[in-house]
PQR file of N, CA, C, O and H, with PARSE charges and radii, in Angstrom:
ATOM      1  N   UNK A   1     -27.684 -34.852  -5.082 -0.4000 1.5000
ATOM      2  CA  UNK A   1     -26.490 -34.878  -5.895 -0.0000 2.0000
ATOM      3  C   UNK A   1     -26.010 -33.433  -6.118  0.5500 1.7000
ATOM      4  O   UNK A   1     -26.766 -32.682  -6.733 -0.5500 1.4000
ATOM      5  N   UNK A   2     -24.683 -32.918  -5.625 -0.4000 1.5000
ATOM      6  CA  UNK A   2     -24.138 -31.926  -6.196 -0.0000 2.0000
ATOM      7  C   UNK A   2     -23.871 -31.417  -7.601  0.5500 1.7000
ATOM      8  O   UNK A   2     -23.236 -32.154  -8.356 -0.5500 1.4000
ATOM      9  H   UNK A   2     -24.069 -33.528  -5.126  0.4000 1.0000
ATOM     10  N   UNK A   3     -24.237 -30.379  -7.976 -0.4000 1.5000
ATOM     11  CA  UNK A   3     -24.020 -29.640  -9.407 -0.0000 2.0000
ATOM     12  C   UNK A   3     -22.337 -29.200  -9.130  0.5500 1.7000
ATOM     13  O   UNK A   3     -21.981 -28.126  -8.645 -0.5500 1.4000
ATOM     14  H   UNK A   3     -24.753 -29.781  -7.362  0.4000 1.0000
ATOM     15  N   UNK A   4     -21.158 -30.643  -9.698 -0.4000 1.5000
ATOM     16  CA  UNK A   4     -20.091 -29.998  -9.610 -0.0000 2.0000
ATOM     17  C   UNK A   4     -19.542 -28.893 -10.674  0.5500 1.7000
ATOM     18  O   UNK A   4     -18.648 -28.047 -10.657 -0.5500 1.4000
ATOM     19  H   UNK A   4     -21.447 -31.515 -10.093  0.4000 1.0000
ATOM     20  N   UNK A   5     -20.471 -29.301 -11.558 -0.4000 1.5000
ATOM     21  CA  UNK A   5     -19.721 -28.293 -12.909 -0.0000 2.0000
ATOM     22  C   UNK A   5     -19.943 -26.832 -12.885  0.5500 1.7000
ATOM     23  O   UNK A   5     -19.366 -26.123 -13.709 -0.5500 1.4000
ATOM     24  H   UNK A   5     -21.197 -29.988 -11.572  0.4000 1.0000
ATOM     25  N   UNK A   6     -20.861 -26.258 -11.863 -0.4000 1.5000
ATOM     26  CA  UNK A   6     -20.581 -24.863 -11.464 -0.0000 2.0000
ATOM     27  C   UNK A   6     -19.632 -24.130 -11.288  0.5500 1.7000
ATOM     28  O   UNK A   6     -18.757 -24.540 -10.525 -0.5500 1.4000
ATOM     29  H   UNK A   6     -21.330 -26.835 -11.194  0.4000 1.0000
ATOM     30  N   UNK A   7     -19.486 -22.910 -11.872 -0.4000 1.5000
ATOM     31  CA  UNK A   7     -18.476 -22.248 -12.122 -0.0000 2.0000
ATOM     32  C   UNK A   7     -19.191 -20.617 -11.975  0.5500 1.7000
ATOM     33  O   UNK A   7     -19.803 -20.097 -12.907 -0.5500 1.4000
ATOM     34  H   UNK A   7     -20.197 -22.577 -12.491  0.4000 1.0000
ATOM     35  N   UNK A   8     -18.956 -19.881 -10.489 -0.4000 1.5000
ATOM     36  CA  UNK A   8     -19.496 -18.799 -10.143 -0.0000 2.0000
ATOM     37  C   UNK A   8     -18.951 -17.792 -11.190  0.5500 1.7000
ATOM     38  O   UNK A   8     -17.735 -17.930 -11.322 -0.5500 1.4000
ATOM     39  H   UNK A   8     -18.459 -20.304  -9.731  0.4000 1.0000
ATOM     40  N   UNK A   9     -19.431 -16.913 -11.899 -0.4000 1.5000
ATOM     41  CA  UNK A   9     -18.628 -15.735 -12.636 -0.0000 2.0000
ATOM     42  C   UNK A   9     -17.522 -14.898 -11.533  0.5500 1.7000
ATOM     43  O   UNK A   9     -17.053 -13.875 -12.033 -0.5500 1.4000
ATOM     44  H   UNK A   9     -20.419 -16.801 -11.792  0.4000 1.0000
ATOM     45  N   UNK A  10     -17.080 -15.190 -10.185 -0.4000 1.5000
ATOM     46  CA  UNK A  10     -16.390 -14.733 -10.082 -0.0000 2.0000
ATOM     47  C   UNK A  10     -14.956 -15.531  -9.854  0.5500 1.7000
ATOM     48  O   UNK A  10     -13.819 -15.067  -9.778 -0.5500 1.4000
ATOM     49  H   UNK A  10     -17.461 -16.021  -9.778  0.4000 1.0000
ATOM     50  N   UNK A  11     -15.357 -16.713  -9.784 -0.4000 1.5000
ATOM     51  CA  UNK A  11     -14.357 -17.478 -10.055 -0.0000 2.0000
ATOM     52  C   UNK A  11     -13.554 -17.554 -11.390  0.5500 1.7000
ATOM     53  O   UNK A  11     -12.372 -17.486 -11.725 -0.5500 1.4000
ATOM     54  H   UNK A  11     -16.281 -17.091  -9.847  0.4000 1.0000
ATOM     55  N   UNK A  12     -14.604 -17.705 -11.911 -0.4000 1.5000
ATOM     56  CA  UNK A  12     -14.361 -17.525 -13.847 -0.0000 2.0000
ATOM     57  C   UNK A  12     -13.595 -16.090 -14.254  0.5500 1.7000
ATOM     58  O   UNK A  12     -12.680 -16.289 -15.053 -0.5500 1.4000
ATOM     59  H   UNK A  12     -15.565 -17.761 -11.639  0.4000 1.0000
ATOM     60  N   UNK A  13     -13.776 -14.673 -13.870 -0.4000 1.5000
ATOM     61  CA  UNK A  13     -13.221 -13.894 -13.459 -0.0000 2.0000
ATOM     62  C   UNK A  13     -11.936 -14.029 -13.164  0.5500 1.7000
ATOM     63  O   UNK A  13     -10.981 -13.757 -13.892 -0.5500 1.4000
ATOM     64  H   UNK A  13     -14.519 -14.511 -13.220  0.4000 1.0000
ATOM     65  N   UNK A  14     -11.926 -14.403 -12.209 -0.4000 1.5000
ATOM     66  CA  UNK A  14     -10.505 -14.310 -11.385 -0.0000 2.0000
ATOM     67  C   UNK A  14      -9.589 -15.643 -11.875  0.5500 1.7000
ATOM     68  O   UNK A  14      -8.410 -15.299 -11.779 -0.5500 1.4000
ATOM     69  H   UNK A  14     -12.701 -14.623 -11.617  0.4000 1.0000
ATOM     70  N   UNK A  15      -9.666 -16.803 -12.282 -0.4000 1.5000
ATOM     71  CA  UNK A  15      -9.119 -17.510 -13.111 -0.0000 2.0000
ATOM     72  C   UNK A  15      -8.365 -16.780 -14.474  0.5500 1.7000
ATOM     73  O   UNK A  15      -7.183 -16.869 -14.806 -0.5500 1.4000
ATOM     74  H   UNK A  15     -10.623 -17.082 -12.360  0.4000 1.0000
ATOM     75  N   UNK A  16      -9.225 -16.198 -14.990 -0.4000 1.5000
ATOM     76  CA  UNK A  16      -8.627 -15.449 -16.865 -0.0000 2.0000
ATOM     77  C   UNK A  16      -8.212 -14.168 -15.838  0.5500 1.7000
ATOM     78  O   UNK A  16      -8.679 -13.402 -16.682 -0.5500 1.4000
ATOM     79  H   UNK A  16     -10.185 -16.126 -14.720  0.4000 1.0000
ATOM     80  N   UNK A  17      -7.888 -13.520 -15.087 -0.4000 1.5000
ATOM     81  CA  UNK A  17      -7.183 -12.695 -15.043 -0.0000 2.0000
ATOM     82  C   UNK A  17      -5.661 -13.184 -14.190  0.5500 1.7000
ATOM     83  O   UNK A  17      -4.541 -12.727 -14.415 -0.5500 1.4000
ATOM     84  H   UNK A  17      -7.509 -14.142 -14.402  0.4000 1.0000
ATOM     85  N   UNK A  18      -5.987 -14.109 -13.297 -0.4000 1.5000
ATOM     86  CA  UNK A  18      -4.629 -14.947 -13.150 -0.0000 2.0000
ATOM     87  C   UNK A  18      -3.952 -15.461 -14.090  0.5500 1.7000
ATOM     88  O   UNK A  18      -2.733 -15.357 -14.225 -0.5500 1.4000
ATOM     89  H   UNK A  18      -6.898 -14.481 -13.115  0.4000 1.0000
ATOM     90  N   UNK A  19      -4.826 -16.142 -14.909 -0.4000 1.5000
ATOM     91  CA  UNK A  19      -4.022 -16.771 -15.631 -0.0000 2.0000
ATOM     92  C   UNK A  19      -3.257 -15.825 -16.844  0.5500 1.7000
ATOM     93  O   UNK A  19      -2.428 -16.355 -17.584 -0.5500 1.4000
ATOM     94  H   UNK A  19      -5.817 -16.226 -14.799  0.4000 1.0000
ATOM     95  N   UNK A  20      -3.527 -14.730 -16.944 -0.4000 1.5000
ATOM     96  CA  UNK A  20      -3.276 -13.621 -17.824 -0.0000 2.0000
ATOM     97  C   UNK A  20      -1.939 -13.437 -17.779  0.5500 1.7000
ATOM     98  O   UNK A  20      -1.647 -12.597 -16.927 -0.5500 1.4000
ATOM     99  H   UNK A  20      -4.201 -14.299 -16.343  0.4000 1.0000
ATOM    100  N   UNK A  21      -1.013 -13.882 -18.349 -0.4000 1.5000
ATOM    101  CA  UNK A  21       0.577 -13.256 -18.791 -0.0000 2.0000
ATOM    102  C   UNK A  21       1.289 -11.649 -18.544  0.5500 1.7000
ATOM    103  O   UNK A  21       2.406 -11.261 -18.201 -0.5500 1.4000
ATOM    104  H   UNK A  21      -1.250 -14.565 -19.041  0.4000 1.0000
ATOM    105  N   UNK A  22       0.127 -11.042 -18.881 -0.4000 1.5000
ATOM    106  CA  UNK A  22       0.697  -9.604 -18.947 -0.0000 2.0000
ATOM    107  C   UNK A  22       0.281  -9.373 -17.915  0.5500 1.7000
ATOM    108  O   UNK A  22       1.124  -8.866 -17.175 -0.5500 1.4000
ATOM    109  H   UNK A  22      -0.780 -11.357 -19.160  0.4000 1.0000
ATOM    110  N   UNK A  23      -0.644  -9.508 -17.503 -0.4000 1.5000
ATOM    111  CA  UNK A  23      -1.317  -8.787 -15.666 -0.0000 2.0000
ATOM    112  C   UNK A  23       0.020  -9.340 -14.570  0.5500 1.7000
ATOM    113  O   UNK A  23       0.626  -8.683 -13.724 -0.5500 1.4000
ATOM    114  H   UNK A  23      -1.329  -9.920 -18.104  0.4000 1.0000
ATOM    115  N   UNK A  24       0.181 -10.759 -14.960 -0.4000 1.5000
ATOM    116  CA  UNK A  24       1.092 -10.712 -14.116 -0.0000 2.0000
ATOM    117  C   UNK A  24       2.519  -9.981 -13.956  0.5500 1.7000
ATOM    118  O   UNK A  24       3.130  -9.691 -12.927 -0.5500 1.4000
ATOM    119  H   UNK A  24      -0.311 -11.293 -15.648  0.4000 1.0000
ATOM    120  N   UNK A  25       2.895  -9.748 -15.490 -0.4000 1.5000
ATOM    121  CA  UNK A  25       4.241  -8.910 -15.315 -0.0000 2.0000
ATOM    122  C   UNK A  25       3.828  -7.827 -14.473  0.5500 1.7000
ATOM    123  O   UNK A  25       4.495  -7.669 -13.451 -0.5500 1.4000
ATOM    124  H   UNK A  25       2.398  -9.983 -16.326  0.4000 1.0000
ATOM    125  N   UNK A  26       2.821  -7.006 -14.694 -0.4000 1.5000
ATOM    126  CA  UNK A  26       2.163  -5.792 -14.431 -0.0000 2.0000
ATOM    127  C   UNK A  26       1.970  -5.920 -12.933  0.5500 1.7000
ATOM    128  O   UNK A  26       2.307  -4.875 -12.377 -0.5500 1.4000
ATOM    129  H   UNK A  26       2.280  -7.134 -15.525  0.4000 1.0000
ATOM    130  N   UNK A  27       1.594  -6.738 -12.196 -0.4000 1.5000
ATOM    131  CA  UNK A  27       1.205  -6.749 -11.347 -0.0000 2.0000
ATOM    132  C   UNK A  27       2.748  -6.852  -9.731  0.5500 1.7000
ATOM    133  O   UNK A  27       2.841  -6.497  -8.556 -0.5500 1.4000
ATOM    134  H   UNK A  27       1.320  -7.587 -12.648  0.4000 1.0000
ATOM    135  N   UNK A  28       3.781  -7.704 -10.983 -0.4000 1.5000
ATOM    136  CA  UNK A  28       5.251  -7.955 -10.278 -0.0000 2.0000
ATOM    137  C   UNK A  28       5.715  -6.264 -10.542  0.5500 1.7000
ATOM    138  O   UNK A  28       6.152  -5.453  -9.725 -0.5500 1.4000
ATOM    139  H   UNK A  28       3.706  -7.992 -11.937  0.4000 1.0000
ATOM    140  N   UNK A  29       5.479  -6.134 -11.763 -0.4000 1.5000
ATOM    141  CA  UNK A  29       6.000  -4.678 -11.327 -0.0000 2.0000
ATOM    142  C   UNK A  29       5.680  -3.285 -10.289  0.5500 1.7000
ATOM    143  O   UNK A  29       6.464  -2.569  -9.668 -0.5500 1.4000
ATOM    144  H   UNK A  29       5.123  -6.792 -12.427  0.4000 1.0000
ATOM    145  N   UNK A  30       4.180  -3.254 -10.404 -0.4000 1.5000
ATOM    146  CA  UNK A  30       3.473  -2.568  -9.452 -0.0000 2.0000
ATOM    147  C   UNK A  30       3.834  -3.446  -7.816  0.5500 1.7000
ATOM    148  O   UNK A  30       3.316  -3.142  -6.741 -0.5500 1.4000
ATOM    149  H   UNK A  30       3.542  -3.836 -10.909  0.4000 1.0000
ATOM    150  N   UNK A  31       4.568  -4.258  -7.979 -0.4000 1.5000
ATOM    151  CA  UNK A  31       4.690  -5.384  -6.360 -0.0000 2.0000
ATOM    152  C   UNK A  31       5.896  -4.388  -6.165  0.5500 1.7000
ATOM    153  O   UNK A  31       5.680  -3.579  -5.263 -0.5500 1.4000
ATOM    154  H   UNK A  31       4.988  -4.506  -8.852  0.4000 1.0000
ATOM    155  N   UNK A  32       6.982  -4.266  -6.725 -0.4000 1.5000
ATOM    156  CA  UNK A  32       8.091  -4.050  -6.750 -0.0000 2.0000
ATOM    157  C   UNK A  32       8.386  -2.222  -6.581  0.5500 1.7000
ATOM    158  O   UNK A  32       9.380  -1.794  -5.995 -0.5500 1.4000
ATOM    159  H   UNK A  32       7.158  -4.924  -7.458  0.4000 1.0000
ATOM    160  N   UNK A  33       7.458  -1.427  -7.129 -0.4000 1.5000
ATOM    161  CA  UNK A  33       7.155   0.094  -6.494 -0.0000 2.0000
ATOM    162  C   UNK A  33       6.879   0.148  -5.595  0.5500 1.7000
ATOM    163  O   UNK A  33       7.157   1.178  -4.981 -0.5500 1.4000
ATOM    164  H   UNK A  33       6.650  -1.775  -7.604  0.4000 1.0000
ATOM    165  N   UNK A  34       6.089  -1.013  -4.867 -0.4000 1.5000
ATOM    166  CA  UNK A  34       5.269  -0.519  -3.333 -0.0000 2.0000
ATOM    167  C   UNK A  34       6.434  -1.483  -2.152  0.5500 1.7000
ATOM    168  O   UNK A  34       6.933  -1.021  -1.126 -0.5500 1.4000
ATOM    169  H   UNK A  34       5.863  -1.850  -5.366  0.4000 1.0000
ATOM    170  N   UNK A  35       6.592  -2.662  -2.617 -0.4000 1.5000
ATOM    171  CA  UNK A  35       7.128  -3.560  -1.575 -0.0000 2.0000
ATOM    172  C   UNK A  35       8.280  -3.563  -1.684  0.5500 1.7000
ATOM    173  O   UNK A  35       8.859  -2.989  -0.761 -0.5500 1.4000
ATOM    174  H   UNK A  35       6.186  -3.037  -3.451  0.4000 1.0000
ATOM    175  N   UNK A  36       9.210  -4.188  -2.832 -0.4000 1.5000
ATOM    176  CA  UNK A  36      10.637  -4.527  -2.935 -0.0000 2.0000
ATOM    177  C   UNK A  36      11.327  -3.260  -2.488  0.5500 1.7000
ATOM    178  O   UNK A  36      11.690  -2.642  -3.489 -0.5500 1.4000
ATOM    179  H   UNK A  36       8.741  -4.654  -3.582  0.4000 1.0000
ATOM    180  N   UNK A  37      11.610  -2.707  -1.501 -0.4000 1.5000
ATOM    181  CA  UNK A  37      13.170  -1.896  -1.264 -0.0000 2.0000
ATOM    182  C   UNK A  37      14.300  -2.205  -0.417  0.5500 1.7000
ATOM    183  O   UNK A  37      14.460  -3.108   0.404 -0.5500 1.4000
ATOM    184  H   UNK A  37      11.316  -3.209  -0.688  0.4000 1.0000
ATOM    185  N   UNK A  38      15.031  -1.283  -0.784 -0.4000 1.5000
ATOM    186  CA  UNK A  38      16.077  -1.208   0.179 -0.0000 2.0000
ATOM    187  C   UNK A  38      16.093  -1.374   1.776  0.5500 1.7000
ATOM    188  O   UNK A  38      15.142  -0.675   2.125 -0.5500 1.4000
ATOM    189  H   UNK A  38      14.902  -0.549  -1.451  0.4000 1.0000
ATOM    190  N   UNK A  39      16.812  -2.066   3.222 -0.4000 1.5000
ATOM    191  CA  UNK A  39      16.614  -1.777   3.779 -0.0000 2.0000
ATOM    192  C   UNK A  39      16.358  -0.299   4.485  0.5500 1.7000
ATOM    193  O   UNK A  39      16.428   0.478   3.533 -0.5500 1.4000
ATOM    194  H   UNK A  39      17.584  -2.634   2.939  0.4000 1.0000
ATOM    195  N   UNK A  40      16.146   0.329   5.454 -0.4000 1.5000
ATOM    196  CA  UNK A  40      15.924   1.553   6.015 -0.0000 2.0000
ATOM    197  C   UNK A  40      16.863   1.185   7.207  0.5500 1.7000
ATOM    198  O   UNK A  40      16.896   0.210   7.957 -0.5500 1.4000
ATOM    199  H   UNK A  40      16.090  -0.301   6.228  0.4000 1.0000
ATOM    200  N   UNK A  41      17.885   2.727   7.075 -0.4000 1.5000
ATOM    201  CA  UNK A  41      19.115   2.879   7.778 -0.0000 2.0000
ATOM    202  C   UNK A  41      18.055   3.256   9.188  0.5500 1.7000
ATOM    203  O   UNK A  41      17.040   3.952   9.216 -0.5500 1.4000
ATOM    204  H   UNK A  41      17.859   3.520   6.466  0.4000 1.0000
ATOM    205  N   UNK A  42      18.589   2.669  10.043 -0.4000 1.5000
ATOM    206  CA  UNK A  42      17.725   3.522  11.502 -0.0000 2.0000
ATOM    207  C   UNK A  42      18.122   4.394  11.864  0.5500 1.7000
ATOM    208  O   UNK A  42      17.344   5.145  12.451 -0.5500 1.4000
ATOM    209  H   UNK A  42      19.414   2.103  10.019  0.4000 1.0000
ATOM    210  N   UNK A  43      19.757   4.852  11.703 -0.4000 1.5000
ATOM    211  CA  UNK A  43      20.032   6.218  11.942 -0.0000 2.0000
ATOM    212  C   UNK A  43      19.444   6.996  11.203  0.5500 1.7000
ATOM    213  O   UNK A  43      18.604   7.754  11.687 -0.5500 1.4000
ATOM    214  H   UNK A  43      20.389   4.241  11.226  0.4000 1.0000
ATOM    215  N   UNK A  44      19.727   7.011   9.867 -0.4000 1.5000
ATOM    216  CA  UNK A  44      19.686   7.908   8.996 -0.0000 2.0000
ATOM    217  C   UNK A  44      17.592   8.617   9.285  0.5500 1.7000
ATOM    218  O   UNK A  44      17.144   9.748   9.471 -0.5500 1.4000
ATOM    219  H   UNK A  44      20.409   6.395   9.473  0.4000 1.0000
ATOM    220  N   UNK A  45      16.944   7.294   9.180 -0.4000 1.5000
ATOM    221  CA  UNK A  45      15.436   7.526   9.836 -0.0000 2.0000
ATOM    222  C   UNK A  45      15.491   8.394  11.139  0.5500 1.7000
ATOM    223  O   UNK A  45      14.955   9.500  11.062 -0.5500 1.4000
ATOM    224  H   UNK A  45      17.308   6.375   9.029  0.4000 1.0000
ATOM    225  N   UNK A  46      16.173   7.971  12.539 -0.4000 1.5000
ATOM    226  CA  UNK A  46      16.135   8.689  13.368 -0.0000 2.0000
ATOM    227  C   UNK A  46      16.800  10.133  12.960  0.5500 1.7000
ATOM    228  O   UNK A  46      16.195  10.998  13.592 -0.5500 1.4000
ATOM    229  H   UNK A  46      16.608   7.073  12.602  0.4000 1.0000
ATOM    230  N   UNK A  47      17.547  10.556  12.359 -0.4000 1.5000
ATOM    231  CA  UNK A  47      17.897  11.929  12.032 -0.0000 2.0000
ATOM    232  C   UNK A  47      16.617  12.463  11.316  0.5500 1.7000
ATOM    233  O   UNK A  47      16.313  13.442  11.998 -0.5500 1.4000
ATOM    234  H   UNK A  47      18.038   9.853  11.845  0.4000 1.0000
ATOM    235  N   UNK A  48      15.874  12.371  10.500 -0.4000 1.5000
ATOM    236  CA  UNK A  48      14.587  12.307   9.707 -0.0000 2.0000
ATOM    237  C   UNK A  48      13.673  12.913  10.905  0.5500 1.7000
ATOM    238  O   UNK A  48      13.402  14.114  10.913 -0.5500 1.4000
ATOM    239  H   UNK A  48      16.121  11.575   9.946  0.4000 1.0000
ATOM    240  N   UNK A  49      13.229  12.066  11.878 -0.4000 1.5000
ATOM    241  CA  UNK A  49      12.637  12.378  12.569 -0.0000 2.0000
ATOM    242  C   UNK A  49      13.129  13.572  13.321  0.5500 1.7000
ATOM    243  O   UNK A  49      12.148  14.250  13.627 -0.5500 1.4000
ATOM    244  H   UNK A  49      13.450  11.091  11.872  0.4000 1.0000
ATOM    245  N   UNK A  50      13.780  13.887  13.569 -0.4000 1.5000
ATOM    246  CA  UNK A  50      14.315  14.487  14.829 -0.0000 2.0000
ATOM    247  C   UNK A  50      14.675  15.900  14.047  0.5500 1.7000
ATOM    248  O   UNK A  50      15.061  16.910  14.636 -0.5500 1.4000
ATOM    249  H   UNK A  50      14.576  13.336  13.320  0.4000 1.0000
ATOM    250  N   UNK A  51      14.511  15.811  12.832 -0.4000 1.5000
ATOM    251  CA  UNK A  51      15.123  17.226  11.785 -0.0000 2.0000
ATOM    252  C   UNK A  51      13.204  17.840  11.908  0.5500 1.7000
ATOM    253  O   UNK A  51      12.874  19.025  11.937 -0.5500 1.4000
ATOM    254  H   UNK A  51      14.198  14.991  12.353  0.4000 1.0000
ATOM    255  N   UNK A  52      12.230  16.634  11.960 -0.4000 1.5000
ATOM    256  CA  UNK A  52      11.072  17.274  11.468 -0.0000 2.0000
ATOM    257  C   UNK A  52      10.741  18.613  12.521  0.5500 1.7000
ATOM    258  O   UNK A  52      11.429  18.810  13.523 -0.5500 1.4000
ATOM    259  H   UNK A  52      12.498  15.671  11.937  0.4000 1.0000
ATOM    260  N   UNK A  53       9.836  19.302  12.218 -0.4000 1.5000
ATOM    261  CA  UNK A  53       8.928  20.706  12.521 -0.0000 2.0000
ATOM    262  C   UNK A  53       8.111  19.668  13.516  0.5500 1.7000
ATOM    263  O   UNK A  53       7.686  18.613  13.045 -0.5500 1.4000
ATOM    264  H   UNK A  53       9.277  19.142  11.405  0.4000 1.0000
ATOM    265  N   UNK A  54       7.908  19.998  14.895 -0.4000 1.5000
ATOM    266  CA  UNK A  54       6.667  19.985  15.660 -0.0000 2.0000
ATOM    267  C   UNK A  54       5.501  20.292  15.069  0.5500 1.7000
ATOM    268  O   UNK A  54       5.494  21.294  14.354 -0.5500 1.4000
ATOM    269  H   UNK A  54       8.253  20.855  15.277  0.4000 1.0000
ATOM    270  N   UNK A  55       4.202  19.475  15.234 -0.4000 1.5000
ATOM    271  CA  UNK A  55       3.396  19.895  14.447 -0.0000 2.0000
ATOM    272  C   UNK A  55       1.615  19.806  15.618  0.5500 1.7000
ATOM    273  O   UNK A  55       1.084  18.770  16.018 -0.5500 1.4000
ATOM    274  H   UNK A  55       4.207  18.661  15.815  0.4000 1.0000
ATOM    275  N   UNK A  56       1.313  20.707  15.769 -0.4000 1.5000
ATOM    276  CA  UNK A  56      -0.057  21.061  17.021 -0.0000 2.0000
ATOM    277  C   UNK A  56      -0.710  20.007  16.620  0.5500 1.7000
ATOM    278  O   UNK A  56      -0.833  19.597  15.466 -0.5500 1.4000
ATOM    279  H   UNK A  56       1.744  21.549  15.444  0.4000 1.0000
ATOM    280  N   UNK A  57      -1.294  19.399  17.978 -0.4000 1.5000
ATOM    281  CA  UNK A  57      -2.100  18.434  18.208 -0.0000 2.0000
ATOM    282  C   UNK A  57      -3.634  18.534  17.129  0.5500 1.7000
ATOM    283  O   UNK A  57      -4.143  17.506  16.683 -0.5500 1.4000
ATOM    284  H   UNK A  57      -1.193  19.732  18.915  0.4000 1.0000
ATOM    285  N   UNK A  58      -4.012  19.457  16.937 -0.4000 1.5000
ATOM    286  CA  UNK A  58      -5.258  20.111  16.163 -0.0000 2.0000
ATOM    287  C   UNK A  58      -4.590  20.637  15.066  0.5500 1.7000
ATOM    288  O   UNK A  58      -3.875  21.565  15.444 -0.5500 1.4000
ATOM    289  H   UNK A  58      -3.598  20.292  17.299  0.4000 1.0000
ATOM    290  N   UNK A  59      -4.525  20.472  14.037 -0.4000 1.5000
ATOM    291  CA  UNK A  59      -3.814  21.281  12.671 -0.0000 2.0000
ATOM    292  C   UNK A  59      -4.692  22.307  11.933  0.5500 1.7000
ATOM    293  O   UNK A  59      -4.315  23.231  11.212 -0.5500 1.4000
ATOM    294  H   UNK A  59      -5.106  19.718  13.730  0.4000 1.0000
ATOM    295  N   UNK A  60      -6.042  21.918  12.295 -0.4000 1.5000
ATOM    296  CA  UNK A  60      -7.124  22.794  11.583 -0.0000 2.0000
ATOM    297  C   UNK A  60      -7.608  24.071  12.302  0.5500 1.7000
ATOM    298  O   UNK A  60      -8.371  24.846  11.724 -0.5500 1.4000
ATOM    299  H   UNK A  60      -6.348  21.167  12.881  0.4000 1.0000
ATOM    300  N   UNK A  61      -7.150  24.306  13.614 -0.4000 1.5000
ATOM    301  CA  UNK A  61      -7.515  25.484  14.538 -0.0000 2.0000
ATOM    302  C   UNK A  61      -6.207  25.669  15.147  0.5500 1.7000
ATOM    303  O   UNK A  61      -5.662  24.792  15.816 -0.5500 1.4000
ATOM    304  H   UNK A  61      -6.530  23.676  14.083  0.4000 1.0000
ATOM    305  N   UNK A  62      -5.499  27.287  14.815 -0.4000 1.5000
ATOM    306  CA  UNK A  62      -4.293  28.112  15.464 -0.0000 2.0000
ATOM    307  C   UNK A  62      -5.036  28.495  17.012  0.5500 1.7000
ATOM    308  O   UNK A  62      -6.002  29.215  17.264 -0.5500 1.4000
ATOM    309  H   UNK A  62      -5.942  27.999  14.271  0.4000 1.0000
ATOM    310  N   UNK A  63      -4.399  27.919  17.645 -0.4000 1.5000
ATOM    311  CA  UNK A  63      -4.245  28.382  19.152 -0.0000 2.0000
ATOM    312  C   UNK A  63      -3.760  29.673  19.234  0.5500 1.7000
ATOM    313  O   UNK A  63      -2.850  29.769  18.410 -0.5500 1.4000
ATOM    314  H   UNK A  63      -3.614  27.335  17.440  0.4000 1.0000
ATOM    315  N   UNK A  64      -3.908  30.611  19.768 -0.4000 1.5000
ATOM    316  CA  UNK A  64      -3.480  32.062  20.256 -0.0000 2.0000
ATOM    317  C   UNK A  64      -3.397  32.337  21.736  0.5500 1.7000
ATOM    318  O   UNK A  64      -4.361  32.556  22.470 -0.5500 1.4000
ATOM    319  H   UNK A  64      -4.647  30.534  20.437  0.4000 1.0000
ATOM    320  N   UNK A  65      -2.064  32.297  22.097 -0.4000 1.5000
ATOM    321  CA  UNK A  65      -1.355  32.565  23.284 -0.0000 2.0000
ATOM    322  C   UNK A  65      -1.888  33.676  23.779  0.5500 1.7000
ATOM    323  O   UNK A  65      -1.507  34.613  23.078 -0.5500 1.4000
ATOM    324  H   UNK A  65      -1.282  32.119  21.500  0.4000 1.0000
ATOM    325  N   UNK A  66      -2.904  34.209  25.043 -0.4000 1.5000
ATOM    326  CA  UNK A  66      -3.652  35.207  25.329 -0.0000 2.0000
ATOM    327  C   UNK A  66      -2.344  35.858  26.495  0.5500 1.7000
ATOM    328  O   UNK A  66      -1.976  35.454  27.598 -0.5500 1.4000
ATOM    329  H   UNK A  66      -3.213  33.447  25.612  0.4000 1.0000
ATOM    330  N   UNK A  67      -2.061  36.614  25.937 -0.4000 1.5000
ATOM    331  CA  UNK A  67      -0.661  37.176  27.131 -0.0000 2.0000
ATOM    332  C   UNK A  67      -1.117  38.730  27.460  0.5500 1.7000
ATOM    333  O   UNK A  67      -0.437  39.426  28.214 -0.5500 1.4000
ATOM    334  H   UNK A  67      -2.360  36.942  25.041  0.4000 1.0000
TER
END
């Protein structure tokens, strides 16, 4: 016979913090800094790129041109 009334503490956990009111505002808002934006113009990106500095394959060791 199965023990249905088990309830792992991390289930129990994660239930009271779902079900939590304020985590969720908190959590739509922190959604909305990282995910919700504007589309991205592709020109305006390709100018972005194309304005940047070349940058050496190795960033941590200057190459010196032996002339």
């Amino acid at each position: 016979m199965k023990n249905t009334s088990y309830v792992s503490e991390t289930s129990e956990f994660l239930k009271t913090f779902i079900d939590n009111p304020e985590m969720h505002e908190k959590q739509m808002k922190l959604r909305n800094t990282w995910w919700d934006k504007e589309p991205v113009d592709l020109d305006e990106q390709k100018s972005y790129e194309e304005a940047g500095v070349k940058q050496d394959p190795y960033v941590y060791f200057t190459y010196h041109n032996k002339k």
